[in-house]
C-alpha positions in Angstrom: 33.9 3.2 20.1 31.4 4.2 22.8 28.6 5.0 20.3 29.2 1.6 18.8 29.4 -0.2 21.8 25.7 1.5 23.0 24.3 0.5 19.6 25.0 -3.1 20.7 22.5 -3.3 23.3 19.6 -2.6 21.1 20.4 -5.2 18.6 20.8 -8.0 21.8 17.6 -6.9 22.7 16.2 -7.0 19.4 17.5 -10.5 18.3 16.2 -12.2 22.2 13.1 -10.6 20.6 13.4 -11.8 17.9 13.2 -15.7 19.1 10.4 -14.9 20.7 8.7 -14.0 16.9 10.0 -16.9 15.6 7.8 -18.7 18.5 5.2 -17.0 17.6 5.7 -17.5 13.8 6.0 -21.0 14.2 3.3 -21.6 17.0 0.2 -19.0 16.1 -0.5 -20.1 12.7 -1.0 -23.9 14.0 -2.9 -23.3 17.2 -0.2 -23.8 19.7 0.6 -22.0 23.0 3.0 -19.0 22.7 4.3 -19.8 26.4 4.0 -23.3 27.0 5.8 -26.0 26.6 9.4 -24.6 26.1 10.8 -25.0 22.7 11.4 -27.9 21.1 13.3 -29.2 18.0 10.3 -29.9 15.4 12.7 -32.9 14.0 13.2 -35.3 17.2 11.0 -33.2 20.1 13.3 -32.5 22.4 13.3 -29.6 24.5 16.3 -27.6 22.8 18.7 -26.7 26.1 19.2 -22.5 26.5 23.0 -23.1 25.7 21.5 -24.0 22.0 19.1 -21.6 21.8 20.9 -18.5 22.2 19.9 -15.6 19.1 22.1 -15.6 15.9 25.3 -17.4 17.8 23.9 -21.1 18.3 22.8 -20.9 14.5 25.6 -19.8 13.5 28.3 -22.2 15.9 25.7 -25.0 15.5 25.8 -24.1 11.2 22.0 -24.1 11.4 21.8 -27.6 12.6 19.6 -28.9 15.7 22.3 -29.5 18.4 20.5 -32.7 19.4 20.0 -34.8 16.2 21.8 -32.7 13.8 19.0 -32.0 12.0 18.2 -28.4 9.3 16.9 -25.8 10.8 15.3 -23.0 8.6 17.1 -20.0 8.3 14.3 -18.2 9.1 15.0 -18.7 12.5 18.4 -16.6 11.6 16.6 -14.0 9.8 14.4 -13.2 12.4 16.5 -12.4 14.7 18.5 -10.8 12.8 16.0 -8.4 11.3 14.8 -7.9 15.0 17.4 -7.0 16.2 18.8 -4.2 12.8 14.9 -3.0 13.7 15.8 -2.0 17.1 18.8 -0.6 16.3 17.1 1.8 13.7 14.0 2.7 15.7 17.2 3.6 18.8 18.4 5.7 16.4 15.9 7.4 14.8 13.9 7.8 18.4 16.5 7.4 20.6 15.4 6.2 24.6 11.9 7.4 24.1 8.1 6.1 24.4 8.4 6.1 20.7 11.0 3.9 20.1 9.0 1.0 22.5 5.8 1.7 20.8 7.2 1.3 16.7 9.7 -1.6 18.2 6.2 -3.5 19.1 4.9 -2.5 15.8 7.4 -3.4 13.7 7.7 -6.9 15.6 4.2 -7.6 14.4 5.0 -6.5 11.0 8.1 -9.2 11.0 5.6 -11.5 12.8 2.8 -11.3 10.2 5.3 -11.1 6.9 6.7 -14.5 7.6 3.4 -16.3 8.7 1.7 -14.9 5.2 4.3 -16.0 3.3 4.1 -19.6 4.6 0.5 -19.8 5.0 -0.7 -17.0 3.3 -3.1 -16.0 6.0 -2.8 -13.1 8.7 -3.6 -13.5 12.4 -6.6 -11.4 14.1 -5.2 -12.2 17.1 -1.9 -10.0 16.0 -3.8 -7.5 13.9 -6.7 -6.7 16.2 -4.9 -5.9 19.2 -2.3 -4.2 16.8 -5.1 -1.8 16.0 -6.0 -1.4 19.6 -2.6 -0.5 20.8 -1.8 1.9 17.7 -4.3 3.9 18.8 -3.9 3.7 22.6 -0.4 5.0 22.0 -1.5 8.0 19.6 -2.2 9.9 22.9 1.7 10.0 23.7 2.9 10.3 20.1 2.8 13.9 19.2 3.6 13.1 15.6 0.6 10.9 15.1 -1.7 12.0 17.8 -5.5 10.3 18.8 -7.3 11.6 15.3 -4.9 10.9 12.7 -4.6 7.4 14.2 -8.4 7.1 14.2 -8.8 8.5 10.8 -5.6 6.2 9.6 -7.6 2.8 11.0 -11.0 4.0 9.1 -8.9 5.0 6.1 -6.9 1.9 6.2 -9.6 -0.7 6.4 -11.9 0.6 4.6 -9.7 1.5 1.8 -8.9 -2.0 1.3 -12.3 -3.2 2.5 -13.8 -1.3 -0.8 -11.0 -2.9 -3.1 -11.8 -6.3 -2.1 -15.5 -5.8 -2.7 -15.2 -3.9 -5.7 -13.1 -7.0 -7.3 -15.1 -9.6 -5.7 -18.1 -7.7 -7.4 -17.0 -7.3 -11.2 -15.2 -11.2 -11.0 -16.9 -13.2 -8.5 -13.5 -13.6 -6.7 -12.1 -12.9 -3.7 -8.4 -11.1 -4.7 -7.7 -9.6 -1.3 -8.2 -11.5 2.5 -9.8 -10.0 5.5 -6.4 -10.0 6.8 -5.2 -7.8 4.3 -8.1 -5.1 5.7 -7.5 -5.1 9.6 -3.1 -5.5 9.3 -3.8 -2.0 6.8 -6.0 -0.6 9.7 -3.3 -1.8 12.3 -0.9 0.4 10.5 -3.5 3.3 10.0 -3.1 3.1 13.9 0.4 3.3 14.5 1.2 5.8 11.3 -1.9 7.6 11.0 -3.8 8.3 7.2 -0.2 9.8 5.8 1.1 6.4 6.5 -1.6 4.7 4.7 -1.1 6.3 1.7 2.5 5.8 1.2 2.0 2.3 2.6 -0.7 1.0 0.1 1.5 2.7 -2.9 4.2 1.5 -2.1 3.0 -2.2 -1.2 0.8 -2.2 -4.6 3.8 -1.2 -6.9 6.3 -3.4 -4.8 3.1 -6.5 -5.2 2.6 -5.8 -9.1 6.4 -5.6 -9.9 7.2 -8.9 -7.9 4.1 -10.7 -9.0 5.3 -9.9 -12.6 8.7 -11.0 -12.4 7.3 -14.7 -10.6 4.5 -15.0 -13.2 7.3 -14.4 -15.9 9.2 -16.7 -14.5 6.8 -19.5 -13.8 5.0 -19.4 -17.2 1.9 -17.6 -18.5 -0.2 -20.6 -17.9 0.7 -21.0 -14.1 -0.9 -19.2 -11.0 0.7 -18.6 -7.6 -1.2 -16.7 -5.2 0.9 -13.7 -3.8 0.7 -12.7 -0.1 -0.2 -9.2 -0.2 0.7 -9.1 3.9 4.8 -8.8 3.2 4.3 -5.9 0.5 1.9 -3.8 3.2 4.7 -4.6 6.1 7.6 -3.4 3.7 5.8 0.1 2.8 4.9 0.4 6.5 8.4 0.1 7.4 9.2 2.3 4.6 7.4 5.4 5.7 8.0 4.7 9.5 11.7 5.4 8.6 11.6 7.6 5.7 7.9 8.8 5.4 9.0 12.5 5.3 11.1 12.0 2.7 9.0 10.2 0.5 5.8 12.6 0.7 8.4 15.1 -0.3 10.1 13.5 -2.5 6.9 12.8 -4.3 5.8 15.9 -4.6 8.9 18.0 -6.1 8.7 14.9 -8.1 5.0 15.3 -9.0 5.2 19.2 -9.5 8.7 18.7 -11.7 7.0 16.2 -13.7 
């Protein structure tokens, strides 16, 4: 009971986060101040009291309705939070109280950030990836796993990988397929998981990208187009080998060397 009761406290934390993402989310993508004015219900304006604002319960008591005009609110306001706060509940237990655990909780907050704005706008912040990259490899020197070179090596690696894709297949069609955005949030993670994490991170997001993109163009018709946000598939391999890297690598290999 006392484990379980510890475990609690990261999730609180990570779902009071997590309404702070979905400010950013819903504020960095459309110009607006991450600090001022207090929020406000996007249906009638009003400033939304803190008694209606607290993580996961108002949603839920309030059945994801405004409390002022009774209004929808997206569920991604739930989901958020809720992902925010199972995130710091995994990073607590895989790190425990540790400089690691605040450094991937900050990492893995942009991710969340930058998966729902591409998905929405299909476009990925500088102002999230940039300083992403910056921090990643300020905190390299304290992360023995990752250290100062395998995060620098992970940011060239990361966006210059990508950086050759996208002008490789702007080259042979005349079209952009891949956004700048794509570039610098695959050098943010070079940062924070070093070239290993790259690796497993682009192979993962390509197959994850090419086996959803199949299944939506088979489904919308072989005549229709819908431009896929490659940002969510990067963010899910990311998280992928933060968690389970080690496993993967050798998991692949015994695989590859069966095989």
């Amino acid at each position: 009971m006392g484990d379980k009761f510890v475990l609690i406290l990261p999730f609180v934390f990570g779902a009071v986060i997590g309404s702070f993402l979905n400010v950013c989310i819903y504020r960095i993508p459309i110009g607006l101040s991450i600090v001022s004015p207090p929020s406000k219900c996007p249906s009638c304006g009003r400033n939304i009291p803190f008694y209606y604002n607290i993580p996961i319960i108002s949603y839920v008591v309030l059945m994801g309705r405004c409390g002022l005009c009774g209004a929808p609110i997206s569920p991604r306001y739930l989901l958020v939070e809720s992902f925010t706060g199972l995130a710091a509940v995994s990073l607590f237990l895989k790190f425990g109280p540790s400089f690691e655990l605040l450094a991937y909780f900050v990492f893995v907050s942009s991710l969340i950030v930058v998966t729902f704005i591409d998905l929405k706008y299909q476009i990925i912040p500088d102002v999230i990836s940039l300083p992403g990259i910056a921090v990643g490899l300020a905190a390299s020197f304290f992360i023995p796993s990752v250290n100062f070179l395998n995060s620098f090596i992970g940011i060239l690696a990361g966006g210059g990988v990508l950086f050759g894709i996208a002008t490789a297949y702007y080259l042979l069609t005349g079209k952009e397929g891949m956004g700048g955005g794509d570039v610098k949030l695959l050098g943010m993670i070079g940062a924070f998981l070093g070239w290993k994490g790259v690796i497993v991170t682009l192979l993962l997001g390509s197959f994850l990208g090419a086996v959803i993109g199949s299944f939506i163009m088979l489904l919308s018709g072989k005549g229709s187009r819908h431009p896929i946000p490659f940002g969510p598939f990067l963010a899910i391999g990311a998280a992928a080998h933060l968690f389970l890297g080690e496993e993967l690598i050798r998991w692949y290999i015994v695989t590859a060397v069966g095989a």
